[in-house]
Residue frames relative to the residue before (quaternion, step in Angstrom):
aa qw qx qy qz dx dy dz
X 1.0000 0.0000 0.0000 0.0000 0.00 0.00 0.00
X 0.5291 -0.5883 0.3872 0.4733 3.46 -1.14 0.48
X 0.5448 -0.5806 0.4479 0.4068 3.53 -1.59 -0.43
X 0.4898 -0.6809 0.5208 0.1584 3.19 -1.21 0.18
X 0.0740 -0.8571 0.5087 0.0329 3.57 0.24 0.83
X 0.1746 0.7769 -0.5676 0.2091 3.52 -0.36 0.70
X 0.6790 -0.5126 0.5194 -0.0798 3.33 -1.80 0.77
X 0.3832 -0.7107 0.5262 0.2667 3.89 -0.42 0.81
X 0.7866 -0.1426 0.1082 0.5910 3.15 0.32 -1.08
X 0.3855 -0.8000 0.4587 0.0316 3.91 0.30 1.28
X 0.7684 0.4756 -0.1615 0.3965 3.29 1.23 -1.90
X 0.3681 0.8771 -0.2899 0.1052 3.32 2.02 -0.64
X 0.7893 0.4029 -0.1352 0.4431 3.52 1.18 -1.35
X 0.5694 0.4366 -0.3820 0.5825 3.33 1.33 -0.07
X 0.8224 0.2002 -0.2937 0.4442 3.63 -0.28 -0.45
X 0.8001 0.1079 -0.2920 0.5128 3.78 0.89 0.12
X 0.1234 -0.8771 0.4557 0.0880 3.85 0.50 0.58
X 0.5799 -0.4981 0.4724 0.4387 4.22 -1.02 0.64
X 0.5296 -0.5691 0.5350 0.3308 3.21 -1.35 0.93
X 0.5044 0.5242 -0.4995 0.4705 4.27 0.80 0.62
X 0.6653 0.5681 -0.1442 0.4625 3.06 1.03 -1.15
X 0.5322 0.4176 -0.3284 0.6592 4.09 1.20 -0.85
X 0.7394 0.4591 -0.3352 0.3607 4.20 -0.02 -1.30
X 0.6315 0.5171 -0.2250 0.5323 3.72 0.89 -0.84
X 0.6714 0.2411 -0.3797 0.5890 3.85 0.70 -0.69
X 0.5642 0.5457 -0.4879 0.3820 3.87 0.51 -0.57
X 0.7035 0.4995 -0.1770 0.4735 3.67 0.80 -0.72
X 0.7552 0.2528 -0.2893 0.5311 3.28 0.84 -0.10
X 0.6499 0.5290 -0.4437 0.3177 3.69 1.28 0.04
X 0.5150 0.6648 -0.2891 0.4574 3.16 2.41 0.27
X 0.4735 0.7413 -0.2199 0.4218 2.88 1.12 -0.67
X 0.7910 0.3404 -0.1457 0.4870 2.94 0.41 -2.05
X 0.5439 0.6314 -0.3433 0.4331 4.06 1.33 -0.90
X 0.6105 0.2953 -0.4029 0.6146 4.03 1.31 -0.95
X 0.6167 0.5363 -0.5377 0.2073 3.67 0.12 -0.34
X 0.8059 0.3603 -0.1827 0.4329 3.54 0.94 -1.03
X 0.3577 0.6309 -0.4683 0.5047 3.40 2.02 0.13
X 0.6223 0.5373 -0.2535 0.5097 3.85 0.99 -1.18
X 0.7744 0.3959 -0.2160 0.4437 3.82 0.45 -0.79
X 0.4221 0.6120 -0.3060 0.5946 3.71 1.30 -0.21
X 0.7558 0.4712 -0.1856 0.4151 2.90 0.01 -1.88
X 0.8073 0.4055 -0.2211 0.3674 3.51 0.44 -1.00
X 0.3819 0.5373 -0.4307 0.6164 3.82 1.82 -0.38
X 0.6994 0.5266 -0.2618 0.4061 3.81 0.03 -1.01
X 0.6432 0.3724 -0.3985 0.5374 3.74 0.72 -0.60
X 0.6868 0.5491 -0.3368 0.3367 3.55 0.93 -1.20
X 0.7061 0.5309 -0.2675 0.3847 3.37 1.16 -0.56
X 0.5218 0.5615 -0.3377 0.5463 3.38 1.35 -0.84
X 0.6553 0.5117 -0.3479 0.4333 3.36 0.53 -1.43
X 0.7993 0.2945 -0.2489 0.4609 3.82 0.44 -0.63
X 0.6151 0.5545 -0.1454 0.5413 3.63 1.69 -0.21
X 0.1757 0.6604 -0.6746 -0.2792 3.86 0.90 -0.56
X 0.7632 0.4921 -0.3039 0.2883 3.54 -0.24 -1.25
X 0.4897 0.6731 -0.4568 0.3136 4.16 1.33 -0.36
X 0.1854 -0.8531 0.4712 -0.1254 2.86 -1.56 1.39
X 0.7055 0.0445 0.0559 0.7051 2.91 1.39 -1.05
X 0.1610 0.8078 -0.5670 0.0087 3.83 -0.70 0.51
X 0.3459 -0.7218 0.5805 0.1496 3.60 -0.85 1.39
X 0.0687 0.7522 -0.6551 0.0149 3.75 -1.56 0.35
X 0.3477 -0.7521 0.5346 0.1663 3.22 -0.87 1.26
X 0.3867 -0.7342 0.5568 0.0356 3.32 -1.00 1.62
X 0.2333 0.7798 -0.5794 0.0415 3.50 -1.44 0.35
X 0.0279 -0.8812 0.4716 -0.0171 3.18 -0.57 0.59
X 0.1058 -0.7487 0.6330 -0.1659 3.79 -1.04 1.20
X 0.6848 -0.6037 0.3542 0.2029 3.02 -1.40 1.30
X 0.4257 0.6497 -0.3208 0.5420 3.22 1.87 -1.01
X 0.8244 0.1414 0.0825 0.5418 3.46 -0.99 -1.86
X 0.4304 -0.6260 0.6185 0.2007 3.90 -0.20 0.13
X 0.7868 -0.4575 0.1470 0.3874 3.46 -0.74 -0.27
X 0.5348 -0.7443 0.3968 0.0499 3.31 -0.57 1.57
X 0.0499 0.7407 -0.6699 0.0043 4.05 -0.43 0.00
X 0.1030 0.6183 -0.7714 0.1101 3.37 -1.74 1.10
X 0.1302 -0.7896 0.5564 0.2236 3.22 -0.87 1.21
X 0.3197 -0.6838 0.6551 0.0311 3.24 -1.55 0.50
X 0.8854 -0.1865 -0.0959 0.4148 3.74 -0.35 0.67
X 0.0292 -0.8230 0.5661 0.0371 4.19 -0.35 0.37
X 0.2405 -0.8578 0.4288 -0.1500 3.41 0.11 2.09
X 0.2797 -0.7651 0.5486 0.1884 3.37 -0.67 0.32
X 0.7562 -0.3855 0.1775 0.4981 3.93 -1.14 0.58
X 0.7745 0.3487 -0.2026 0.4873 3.52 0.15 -0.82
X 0.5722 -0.7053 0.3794 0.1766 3.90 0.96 0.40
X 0.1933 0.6920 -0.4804 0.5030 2.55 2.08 1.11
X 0.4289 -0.7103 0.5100 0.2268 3.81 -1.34 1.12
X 0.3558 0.8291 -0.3869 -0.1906 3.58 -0.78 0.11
X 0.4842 0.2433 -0.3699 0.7547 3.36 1.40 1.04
X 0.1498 0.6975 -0.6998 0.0348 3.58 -1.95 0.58
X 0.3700 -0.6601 0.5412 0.3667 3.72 -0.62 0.75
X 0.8391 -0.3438 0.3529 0.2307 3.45 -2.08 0.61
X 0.6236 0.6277 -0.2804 0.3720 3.45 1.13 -0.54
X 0.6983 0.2879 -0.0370 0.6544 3.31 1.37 -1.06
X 0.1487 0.7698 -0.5791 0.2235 3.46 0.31 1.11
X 0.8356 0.3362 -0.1396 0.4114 2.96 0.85 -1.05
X 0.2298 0.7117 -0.5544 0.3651 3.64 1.69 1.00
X 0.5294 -0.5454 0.4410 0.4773 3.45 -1.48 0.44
X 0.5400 0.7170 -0.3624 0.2510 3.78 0.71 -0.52
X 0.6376 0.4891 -0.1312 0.5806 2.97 1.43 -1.63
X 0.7207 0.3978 -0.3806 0.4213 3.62 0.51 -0.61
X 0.5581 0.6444 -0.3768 0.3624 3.37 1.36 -0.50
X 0.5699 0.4783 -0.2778 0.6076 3.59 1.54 -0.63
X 0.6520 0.4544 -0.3859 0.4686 3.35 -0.01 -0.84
X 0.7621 0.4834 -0.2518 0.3493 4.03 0.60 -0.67
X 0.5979 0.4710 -0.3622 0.5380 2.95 1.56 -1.06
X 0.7412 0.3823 -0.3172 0.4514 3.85 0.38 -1.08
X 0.3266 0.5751 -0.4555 0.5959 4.08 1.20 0.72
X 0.8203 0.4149 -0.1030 0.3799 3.49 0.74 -1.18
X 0.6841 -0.4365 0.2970 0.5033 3.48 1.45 0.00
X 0.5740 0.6912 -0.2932 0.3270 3.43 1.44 -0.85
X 0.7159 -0.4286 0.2530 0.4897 3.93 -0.91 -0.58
X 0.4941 -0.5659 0.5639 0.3430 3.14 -1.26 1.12
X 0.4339 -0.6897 0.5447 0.1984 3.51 -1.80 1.03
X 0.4609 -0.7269 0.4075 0.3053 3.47 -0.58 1.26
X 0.2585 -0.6246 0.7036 0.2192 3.76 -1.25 0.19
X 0.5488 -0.6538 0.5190 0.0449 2.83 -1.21 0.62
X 0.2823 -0.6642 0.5283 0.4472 4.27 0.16 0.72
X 0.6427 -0.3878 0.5708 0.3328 3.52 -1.70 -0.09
X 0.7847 0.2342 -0.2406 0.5212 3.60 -0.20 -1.27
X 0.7052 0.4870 -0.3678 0.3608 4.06 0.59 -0.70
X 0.5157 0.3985 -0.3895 0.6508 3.62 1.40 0.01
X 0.8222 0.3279 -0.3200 0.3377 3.94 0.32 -0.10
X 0.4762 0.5784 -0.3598 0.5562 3.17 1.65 0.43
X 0.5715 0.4638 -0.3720 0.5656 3.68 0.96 -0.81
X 0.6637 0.4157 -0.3490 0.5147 3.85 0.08 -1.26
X 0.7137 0.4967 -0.4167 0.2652 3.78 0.22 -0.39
X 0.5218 0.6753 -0.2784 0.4408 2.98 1.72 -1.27
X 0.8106 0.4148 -0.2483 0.3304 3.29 0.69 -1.70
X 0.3754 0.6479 -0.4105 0.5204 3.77 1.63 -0.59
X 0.5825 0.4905 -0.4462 0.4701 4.01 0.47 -0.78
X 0.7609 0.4495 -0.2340 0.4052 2.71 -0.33 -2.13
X 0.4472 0.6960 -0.4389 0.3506 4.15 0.67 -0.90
X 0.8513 0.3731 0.0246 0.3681 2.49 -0.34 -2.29
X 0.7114 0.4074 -0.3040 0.4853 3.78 0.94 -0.73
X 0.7678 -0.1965 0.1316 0.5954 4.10 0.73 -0.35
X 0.2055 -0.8655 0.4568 0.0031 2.71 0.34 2.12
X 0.4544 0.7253 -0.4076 0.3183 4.17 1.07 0.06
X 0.6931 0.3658 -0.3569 0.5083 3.35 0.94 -0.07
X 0.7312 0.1759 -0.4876 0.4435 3.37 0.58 1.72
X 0.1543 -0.7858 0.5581 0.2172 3.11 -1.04 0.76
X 0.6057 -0.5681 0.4106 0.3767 2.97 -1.56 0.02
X 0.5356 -0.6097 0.5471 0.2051 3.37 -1.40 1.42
X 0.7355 -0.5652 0.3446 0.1441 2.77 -1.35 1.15
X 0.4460 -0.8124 0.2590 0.2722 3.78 0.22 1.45
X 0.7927 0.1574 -0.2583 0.5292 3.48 1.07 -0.65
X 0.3785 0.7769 -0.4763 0.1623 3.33 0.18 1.04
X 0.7779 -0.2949 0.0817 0.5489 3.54 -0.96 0.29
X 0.8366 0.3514 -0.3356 0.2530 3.61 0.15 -0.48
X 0.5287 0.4937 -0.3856 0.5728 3.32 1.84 0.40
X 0.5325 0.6905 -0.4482 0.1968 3.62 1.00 -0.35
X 0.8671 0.1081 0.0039 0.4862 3.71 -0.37 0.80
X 0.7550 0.1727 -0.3502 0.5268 3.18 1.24 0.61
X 0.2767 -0.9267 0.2292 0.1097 2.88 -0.97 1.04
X 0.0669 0.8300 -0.3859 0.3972 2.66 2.16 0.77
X 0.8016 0.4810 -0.1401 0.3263 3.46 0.35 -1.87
X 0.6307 0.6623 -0.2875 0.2845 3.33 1.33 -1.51
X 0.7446 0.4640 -0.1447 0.4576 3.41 1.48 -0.83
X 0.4478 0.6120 -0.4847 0.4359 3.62 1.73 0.64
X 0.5194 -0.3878 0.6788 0.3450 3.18 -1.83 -0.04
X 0.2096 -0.7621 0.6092 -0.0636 3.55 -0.65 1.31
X 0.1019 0.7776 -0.6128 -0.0967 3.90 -0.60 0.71
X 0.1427 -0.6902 0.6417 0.3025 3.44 -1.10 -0.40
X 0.0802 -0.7319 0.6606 0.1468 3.64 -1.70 0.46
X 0.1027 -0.8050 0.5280 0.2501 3.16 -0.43 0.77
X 0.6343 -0.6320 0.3461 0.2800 3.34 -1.45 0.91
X 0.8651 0.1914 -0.2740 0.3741 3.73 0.44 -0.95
X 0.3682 0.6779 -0.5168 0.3712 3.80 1.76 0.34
X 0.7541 0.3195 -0.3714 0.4374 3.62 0.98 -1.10
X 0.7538 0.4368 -0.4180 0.2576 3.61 0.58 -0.59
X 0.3473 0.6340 -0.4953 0.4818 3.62 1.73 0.45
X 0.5646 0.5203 -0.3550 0.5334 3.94 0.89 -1.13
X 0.8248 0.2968 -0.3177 0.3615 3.76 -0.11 -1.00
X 0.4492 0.5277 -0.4021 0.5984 4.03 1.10 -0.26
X 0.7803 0.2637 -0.3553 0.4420 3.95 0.15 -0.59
X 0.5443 0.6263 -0.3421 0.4410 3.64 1.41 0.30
X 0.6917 0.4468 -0.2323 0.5177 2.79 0.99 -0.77
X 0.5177 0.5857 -0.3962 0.4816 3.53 1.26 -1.19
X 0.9094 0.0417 0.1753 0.3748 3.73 -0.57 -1.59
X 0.6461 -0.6618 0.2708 0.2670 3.34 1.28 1.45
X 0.8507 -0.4177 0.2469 0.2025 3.23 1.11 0.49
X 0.4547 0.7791 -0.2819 0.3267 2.86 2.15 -0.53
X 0.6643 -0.3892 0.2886 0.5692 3.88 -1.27 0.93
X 0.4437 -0.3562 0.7363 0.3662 3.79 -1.80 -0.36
X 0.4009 -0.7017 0.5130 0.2893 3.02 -1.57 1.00
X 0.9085 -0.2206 0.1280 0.3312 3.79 -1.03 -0.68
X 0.5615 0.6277 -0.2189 0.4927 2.73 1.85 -1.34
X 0.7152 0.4421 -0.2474 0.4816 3.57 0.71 -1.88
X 0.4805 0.6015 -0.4662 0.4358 3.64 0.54 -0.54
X 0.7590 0.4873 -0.0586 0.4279 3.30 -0.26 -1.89
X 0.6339 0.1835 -0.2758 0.6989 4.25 0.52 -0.65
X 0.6696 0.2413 -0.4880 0.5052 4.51 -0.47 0.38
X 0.6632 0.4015 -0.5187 0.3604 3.85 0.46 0.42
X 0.4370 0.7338 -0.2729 0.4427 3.11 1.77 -0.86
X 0.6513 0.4849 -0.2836 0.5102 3.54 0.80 -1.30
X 0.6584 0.6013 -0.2477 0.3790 3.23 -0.07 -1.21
X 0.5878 0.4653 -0.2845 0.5976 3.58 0.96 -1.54
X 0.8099 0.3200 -0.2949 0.3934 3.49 -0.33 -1.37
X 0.5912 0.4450 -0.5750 0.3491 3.85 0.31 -0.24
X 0.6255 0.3825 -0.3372 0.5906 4.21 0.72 -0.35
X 0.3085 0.6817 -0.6396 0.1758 3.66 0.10 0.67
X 0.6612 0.4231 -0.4313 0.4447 3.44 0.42 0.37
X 0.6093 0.4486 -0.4747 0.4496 3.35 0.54 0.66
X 0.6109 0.6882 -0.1542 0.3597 3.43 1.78 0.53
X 0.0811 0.6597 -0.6706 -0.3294 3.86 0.20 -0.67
X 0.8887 -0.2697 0.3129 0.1990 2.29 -2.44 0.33
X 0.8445 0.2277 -0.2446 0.4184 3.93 0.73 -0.75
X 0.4934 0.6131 -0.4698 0.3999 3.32 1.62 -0.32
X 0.6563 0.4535 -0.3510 0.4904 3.91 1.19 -1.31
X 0.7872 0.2642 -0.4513 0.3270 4.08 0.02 -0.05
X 0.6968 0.4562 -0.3865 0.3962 3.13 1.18 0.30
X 0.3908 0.6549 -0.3591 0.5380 3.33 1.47 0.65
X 0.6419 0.6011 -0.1470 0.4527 3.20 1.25 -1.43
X 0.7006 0.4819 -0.2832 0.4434 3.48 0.97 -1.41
X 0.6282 0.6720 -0.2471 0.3045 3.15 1.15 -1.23
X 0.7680 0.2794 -0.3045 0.4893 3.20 1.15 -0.77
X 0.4366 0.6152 -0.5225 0.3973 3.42 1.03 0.11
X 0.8320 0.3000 -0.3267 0.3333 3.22 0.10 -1.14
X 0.4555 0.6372 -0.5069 0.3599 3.84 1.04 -0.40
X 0.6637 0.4310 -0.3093 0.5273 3.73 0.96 -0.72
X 0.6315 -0.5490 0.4577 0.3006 3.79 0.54 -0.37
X 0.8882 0.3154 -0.1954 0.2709 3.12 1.17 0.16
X 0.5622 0.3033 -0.4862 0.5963 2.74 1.25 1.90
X 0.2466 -0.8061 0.5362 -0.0431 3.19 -1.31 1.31
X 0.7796 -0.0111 0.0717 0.6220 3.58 -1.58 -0.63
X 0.8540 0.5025 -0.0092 0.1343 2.35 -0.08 -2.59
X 0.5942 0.5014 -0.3227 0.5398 3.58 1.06 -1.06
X 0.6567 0.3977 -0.4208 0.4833 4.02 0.55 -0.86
X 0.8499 0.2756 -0.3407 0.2926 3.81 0.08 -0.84
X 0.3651 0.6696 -0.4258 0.4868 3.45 1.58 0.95
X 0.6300 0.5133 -0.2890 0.5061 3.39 1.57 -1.26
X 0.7788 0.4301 -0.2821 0.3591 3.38 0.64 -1.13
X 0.5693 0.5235 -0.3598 0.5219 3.55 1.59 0.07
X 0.4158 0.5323 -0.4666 0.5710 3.54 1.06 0.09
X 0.7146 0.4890 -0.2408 0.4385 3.12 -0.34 -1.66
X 0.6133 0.5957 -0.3382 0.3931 3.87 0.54 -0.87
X 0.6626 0.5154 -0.1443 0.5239 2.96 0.70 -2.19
X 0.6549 0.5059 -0.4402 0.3485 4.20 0.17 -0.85
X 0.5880 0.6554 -0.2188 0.4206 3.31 1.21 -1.55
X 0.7792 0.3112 -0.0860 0.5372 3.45 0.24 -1.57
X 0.1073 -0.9010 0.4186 0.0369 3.63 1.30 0.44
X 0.1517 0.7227 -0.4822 0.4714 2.57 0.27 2.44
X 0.2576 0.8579 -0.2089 0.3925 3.14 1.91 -0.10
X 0.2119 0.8472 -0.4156 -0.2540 3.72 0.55 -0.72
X 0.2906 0.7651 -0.3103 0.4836 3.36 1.31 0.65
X 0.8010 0.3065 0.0371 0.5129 3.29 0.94 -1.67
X 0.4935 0.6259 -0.4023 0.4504 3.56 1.65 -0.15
X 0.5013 -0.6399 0.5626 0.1505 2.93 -1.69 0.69
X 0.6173 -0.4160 0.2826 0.6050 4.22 -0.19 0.06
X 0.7864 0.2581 -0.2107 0.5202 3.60 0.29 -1.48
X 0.7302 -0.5379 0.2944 0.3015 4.19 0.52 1.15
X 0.6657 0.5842 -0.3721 0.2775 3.05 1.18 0.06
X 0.2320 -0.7521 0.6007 0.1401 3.92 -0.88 0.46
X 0.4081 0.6343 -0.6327 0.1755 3.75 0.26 0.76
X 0.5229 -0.7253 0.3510 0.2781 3.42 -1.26 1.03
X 0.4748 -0.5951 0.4521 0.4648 3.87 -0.53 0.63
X 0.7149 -0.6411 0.2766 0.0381 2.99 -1.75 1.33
X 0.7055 -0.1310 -0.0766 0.6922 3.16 2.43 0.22
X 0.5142 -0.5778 0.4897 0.4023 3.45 -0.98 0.12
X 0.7267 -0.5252 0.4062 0.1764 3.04 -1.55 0.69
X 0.2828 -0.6841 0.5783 0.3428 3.39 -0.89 0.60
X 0.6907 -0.3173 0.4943 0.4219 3.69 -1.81 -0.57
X 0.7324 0.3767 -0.2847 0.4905 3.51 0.46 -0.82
X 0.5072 0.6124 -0.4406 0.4166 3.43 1.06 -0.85
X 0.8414 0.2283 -0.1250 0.4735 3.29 0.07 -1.55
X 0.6241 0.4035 -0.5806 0.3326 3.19 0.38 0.83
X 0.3767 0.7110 -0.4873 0.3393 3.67 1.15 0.01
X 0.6942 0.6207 -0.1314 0.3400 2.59 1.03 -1.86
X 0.5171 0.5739 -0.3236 0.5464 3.62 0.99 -1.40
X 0.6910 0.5770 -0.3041 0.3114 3.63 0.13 -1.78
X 0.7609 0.3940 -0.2086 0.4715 3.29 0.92 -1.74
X 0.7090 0.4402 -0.3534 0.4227 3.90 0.86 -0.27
X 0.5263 0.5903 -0.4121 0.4525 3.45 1.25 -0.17
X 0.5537 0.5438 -0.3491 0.5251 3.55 1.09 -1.13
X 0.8225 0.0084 -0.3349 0.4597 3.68 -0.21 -0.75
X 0.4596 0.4849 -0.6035 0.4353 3.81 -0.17 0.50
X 0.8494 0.1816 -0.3790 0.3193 3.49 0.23 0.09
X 0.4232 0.6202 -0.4425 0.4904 3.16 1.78 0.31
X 0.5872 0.3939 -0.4483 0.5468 3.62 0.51 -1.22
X 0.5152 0.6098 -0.4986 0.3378 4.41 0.05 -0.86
X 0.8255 0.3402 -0.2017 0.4027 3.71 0.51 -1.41
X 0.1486 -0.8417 0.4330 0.2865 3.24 1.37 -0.47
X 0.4185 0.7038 -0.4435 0.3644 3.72 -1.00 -0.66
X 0.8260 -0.3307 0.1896 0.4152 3.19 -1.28 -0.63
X 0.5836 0.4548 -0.4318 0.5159 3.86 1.63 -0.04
X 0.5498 0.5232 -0.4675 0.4532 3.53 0.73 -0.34
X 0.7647 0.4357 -0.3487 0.3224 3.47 0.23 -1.14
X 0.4919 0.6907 -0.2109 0.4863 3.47 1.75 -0.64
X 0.6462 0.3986 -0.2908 0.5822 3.60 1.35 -0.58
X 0.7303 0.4681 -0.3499 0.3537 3.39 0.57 -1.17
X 0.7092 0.4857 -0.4102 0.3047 3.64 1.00 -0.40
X 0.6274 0.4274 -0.3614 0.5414 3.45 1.29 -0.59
X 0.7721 0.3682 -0.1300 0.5014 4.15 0.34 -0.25
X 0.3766 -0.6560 0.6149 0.2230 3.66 -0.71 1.60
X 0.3805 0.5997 -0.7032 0.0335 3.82 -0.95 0.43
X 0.4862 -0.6253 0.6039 0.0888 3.31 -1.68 1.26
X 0.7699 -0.2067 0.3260 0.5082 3.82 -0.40 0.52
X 0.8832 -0.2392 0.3255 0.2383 2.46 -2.44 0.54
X 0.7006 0.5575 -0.3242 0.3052 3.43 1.04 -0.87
X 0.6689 0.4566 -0.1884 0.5555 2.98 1.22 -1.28
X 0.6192 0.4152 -0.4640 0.4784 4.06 0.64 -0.06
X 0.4126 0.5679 -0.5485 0.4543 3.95 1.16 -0.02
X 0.9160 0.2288 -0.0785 0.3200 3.56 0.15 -1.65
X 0.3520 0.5751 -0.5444 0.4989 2.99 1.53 0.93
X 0.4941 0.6841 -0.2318 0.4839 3.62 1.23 -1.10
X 0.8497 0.2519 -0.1185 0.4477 3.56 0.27 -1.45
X 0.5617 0.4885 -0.3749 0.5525 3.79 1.42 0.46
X 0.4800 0.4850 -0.4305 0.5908 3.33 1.22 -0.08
X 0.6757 0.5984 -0.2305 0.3635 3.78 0.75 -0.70
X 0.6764 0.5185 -0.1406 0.5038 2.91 1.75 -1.11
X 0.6645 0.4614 -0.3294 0.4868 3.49 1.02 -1.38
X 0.7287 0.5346 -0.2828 0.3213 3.51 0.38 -1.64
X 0.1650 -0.8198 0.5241 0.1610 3.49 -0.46 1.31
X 0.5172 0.6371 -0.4094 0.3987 3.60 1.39 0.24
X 0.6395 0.3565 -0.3457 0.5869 3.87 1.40 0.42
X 0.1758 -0.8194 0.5407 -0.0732 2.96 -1.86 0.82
């Protein structure tokens, strides 16, 4: 019979590799992390630059053996989850019609986007993608840009946010790139944790949370038995913060769905931009809805902040 040629331990250099071998990939997995910190970073100036006011901006990912990894952007929001750029696909969201009416109405003309300057950004991000693909997550599945069409519901969804990456490229440039200290570490695991909070209750996520605080160093005795006196105070709803008008502090009877809170979003956007035009739609809001002043349109404003998981 032939021989058999074989190896003691064959698997040796791949699953335990020479400490050359660990320093050389460590060095190039940095590299490649400032490379796509540097590509990000640069979609993001381009977008602000054409956005002053851009904050958050979703793109539908894809990727094939053919073309590698694909970008298409799809909606470029400002802080408060106000819309102000959205590809053709989602015309027919209530957002988009909400623009399309207001500038129907005298309001601003919606910007277009150039051809090659919307394929230069998407190119950038397809880099940055494909080279360290952690500095996007995925956007939140049943938000606005999956709402009612089902075309969308079945993409890879990403989000970039604008001033997280162009904070990353300024600290590149600043200090060459060096690790993040303890703090930045420790609040971008934090994110990450909290964007999957539904695969949590309530004590598994703050004790998940603490954990990674304190592994970094920055949570202690003192910060937990502060938390757990919070947490106390909410319960024994004594809190005034957490009270309701008539003093009460019982928790609501389940969490929201996606669709829920987007109704909701839908129904507070309508009057927040009716009460906005005033005149005869304002007066149209105020008769069917008690709202008290300027005060109450703030915290009609900042519950729209709260429900809408598409702001940050």
């Amino acid at each position: 019979p032939a021989p058999t040629l074989t190896l003691t331990d064959p698997m040796a250099p791949l699953v335990s590799p020479d400490p050359a071998t660990t320093a050389e990939w460590r060095a190039l997995d940095a590299a490649s992390s400032r490379y796509a910190q540097r590509r990000a970073g640069q979609a993001a100036r381009m977008l602000r630059e054409l956005f002053p006011a851009a904050h958050r901006v979703v793109f539908d990912r894809d990727e094939d053996l053919v073309h590698g990894v694909q970008a298409t952007l799809l909606t470029v929001r400002d802080s408060r989850g106000a819309l102000l750029w959205h590809d053709p696909a989602i015309a027919e969201h209530p957002d988009a019609l909400a623009l399309a009416e207001a500038e129907a109405y005298g309001g601003p003309l919606r910007p277009h986007l150039d051809a090659a300057t919307r394929q230069a950004i998407e190119a950038l991000i397809e880099d940055a993608d494909a080279t360290g693909p952690h500095h996007f997550f995925p956007a939140v599945p049943d938000g606005p840009e999956t709402d009612g069409d089902p075309v969308w519901q079945h993409r890879d969804l990403r989000e970039l946010v604008v001033a997280g990456l162009l904070a990353d490229l300024d600290r590149l440039d600043r200090d060459g790139g060096d690790p993040p200290g303890p703090h930045q570490r420790a609040v971008t695991e934090l994110r990450a944790l909290l964007r999957d909070w539904r695969h949590y209750d309530d004590t598994a996520l703050v004790g998940l949370a603490e954990q990674v605080l304190a592994h970094y160093g920055c949570w202690d005795d003192d910060d937990h038995d502060a938390a757990v006196a919070r947490r106390a105070r909410h319960r024994a709803g004594v809190d005034p913060e957490l009270c309701a008008y008539d003093g009460s502090n019982e928790p609501q009877k389940r969490a929201l769905t996606g669709r829920e809170r987007d109704i909701l979003t839908r129904l507070l956007n309508d009057l927040l931009f009716a009460l906005d035009r005033g005149g005869a739609d304002a007066a149209r809001v105020h008769q069917a809805v008690r709202i008290f002043g300027d005060q109450d349109v703030q915290t009609l404003t900042e519950i729209r902040f709260v429900i809408d998981p598409r702001t940050t």
